[in-house]
Backbone bond lengths (Angstrom), bond angles and torsions (degrees), N, CA, C in turn:
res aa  C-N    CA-C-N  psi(-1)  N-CA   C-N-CA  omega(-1)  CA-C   N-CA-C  phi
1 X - - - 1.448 - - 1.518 107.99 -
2 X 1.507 116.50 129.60 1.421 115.59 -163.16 1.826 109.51 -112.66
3 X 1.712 94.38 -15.27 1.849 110.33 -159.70 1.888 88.71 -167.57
4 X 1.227 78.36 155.99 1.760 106.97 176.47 1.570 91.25 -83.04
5 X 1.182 92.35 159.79 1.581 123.57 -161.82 1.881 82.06 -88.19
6 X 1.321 120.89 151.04 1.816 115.23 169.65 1.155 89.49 -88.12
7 X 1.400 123.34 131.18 1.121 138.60 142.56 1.636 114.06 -158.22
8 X 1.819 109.96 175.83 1.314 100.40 -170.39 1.680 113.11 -70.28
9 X 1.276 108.53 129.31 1.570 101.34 -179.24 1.431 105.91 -112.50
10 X 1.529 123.57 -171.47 1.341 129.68 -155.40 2.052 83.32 -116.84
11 X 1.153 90.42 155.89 1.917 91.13 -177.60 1.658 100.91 -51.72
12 X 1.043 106.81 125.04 1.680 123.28 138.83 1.549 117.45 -23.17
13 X 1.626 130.57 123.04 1.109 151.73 -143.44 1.950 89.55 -137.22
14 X 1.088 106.95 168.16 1.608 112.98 167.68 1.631 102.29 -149.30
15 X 1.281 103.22 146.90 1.297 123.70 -166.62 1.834 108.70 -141.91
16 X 1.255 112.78 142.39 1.737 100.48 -178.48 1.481 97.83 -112.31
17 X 1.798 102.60 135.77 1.536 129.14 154.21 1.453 102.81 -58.32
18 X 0.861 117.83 168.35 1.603 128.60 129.56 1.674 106.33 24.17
19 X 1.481 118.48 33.82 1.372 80.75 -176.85 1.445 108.06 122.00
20 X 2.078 110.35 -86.53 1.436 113.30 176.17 1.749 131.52 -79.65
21 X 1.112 111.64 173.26 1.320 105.36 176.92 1.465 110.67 -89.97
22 X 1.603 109.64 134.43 1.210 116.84 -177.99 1.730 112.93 -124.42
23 X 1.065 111.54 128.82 1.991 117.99 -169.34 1.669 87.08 -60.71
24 X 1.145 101.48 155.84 1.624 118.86 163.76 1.587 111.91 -160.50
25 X 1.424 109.93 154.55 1.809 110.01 163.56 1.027 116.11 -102.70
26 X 1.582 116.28 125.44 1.507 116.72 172.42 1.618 120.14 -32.50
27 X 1.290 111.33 125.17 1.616 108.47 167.54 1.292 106.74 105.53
28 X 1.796 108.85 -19.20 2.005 96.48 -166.55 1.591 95.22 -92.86
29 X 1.244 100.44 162.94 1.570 101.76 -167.22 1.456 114.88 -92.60
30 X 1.427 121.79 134.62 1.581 111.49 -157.17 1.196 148.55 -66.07
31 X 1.525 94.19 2.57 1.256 103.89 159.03 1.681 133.63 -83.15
32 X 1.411 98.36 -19.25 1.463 111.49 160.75 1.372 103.54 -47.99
33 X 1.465 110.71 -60.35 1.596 111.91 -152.63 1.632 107.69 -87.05
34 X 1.015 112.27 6.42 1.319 116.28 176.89 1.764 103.45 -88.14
35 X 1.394 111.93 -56.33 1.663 116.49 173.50 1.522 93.80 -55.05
36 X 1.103 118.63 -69.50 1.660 108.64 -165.65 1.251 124.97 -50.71
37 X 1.605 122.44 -9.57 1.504 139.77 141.98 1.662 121.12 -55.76
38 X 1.023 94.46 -15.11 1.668 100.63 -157.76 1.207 139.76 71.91
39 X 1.875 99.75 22.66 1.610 105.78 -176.43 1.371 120.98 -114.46
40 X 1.448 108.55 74.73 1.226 119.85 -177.47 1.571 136.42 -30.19
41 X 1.607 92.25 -49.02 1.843 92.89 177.13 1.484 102.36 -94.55
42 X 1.125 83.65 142.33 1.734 118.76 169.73 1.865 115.54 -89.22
43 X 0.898 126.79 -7.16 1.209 132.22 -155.52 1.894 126.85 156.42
44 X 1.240 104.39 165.48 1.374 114.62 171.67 1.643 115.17 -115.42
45 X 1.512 92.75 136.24 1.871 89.03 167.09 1.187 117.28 -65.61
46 X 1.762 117.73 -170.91 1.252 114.45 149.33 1.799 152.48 -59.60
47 X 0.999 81.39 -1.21 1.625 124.99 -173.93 1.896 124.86 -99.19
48 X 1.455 87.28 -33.19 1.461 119.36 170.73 1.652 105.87 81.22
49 X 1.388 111.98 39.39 1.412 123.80 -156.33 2.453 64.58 -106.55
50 X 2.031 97.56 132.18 1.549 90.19 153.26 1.007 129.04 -79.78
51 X 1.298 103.27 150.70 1.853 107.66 166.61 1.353 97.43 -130.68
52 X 1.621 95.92 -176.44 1.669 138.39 -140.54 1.440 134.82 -144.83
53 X 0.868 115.97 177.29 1.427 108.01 175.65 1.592 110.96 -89.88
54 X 1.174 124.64 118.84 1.241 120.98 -171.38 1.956 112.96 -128.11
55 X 1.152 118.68 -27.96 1.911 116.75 165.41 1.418 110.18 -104.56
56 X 1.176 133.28 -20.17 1.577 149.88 -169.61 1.582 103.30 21.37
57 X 1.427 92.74 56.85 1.787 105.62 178.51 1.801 99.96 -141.49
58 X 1.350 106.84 15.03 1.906 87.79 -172.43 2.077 127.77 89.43
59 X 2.039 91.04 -10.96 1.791 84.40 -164.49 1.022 101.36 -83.63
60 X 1.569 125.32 -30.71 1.351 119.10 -137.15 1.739 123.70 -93.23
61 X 1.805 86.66 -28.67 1.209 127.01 -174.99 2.187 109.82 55.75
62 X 1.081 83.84 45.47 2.198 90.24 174.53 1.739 98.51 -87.35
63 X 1.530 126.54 -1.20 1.141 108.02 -151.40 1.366 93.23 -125.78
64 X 1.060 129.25 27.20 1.521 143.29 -161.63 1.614 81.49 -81.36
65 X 1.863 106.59 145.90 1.105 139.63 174.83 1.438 120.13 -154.45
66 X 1.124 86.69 138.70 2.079 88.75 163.70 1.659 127.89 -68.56
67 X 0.952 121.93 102.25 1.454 116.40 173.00 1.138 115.70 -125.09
68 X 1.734 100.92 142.49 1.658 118.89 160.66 1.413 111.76 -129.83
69 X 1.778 93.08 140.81 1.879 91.17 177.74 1.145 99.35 -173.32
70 X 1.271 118.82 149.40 1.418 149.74 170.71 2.134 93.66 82.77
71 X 1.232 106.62 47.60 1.729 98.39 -164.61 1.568 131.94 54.65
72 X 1.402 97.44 42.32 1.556 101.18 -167.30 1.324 85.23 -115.18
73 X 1.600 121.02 150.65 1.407 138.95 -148.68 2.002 83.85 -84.90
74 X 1.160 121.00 156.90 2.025 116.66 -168.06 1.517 100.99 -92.44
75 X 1.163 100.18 129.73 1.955 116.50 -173.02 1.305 80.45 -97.63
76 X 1.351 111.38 174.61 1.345 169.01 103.78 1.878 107.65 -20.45
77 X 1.405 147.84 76.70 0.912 125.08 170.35 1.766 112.99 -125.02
78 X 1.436 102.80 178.74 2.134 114.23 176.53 1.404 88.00 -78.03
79 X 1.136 137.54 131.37 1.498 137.51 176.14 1.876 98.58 -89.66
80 X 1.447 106.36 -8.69 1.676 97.97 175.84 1.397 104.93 -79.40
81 X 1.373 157.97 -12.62 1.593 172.35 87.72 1.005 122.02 -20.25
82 X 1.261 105.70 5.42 2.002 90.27 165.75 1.471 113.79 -137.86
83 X 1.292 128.66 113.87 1.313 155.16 172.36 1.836 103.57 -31.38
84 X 0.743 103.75 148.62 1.878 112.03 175.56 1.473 94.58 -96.48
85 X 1.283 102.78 147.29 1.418 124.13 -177.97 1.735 111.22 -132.35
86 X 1.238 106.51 127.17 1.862 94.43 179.28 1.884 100.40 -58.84
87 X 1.078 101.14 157.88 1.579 122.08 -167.01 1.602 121.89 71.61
88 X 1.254 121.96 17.76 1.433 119.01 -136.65 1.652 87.93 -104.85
89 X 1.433 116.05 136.51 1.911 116.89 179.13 1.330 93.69 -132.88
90 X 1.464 103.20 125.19 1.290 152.71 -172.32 1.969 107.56 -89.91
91 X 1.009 142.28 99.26 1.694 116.75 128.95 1.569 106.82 -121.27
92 X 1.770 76.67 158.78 1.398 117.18 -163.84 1.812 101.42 -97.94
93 X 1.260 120.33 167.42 1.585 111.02 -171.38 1.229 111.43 98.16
């Protein structure tokens, strides 16, 4: 996925990567909005080889990210299952 599909969407929210600010739509799940950023990897192996989103169903777990939001202490989560939230900080690695 390179671009959002045109259709009517709900206002644009911002959320930080790594740091920068990245656009997102309420409700889409963050790994959508992470490709639709253009930020493909999600992480590093053990090897330090990147990875990606590769089942974008929860099995595979390549899409694992750090998140914190709404003041919740930062998990470990599949960024293909978890919804963007305004305030929400993201790293990848």
């Amino acid at each position: 996925m390179s671009h959002r599909i045109a259709t009517h969407h709900p206002e644009p929210i911002l959320i930080r990567v790594d740091g920068a600010e990245v656009t997102a739509l309420p409700g889409e799940m963050l790994a959508s909005a992470l490709l639709a950023a253009d930020q493909p990897v999600f992480r590093a192996d053990l090897e330090g080889q990147a990875r990606g989103m590769f089942c974008n169903m929860g099995t595979c777990g390549e899409c694992f990210v750090t998140v914190e939001a709404l003041g919740r202490p930062p998990r470990r989560l599949r960024a293909c299952l978890v919804p963007v939230e305004l305030g929400m900080e993201v790293w990848r690695g």
